[in-house]
C-alpha positions, -999 to 999 in steps of 0.1 A, spaced: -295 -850 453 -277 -834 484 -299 -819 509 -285 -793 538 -303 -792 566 -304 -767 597 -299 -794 628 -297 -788 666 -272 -819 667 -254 -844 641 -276 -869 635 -305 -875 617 -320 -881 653 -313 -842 660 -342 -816 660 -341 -796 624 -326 -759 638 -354 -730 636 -326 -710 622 -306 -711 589 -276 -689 596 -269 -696 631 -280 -732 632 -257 -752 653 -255 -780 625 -261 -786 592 -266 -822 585 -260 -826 547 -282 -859 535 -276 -876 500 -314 -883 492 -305 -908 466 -286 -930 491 -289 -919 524 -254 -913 531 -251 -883 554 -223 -857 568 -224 -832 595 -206 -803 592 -202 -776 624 -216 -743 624 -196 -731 651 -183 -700 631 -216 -681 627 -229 -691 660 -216 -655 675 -203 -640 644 -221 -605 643 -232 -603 608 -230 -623 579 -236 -658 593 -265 -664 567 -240 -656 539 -212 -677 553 -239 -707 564 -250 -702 523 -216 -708 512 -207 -738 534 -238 -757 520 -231 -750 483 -194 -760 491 -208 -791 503 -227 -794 467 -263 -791 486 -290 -784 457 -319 -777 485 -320 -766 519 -345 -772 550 -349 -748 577 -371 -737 600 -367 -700 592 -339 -678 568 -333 -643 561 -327 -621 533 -291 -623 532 -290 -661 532 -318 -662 507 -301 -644 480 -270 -660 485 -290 -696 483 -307 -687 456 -274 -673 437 -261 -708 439 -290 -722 426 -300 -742 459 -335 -739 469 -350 -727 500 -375 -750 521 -390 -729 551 -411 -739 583 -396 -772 583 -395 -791 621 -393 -821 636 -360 -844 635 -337 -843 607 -343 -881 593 -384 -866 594 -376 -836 572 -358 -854 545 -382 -882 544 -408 -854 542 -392 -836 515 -385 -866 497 -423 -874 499 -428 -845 482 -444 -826 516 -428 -790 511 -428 -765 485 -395 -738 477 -398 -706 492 -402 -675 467 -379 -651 494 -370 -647 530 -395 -654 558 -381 -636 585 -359 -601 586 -323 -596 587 -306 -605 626 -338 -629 634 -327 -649 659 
């Protein structure tokens, strides 16, 4: 299973970003064999509104099933949920961490949004 998730940096190494939409990375994590790709985020850094539905469509391009972030909005959670990809809030610590966690079976799907629209 692919995961996405919201990274400071490009590595597994890189702190898991606090924000979906905006997040600098996403470091998208095969969970089956460990393979990973990082993908920019550089277009939703400053975009002024739709970043959480743009970050949504770049992971399910990238075939993600399940995402890991610290935080994601309304916007981003419908669109997530629309293509089938669950939502894993509250997630920190480096990226390598949260998939082993996740794999571990440490975190449970989120039900809707955690934080408003334009969080930052």
């Amino acid at each position: 299973m692919k995961v996405a998730v919201s990274a400071a940096g490009p590595d597994l190494s890189n702190a898991v970003d606090p924000r979906f939409g905006r997040a600098s990375w996403f470091v998208i994590v095969d969970t089956d064999t460990g393979v990973h790709e990082a993908v920019e985020n550089t277009q939703n850094l400053e975009a002024i509104q739709g970043a959480g539905i743009q970050s949504a469509e770049c992971v399910a391009r990238k075939d993600a099933k399940a995402v890991l972030t610290g935080h994601c909005g309304p916007k981003a959670f419908r669109a997530l949920s629309a293509a089938a990809i669950n939502v894993y809030v509250r997630v920190d610590g480096t990226v390598g961490d949260a998939v082993e966690r996740f794999k571990a079976g440490a975190f449970a799907s989120t039900e809707g949004a955690d934080v408003a629209a334009h969080w930052a």
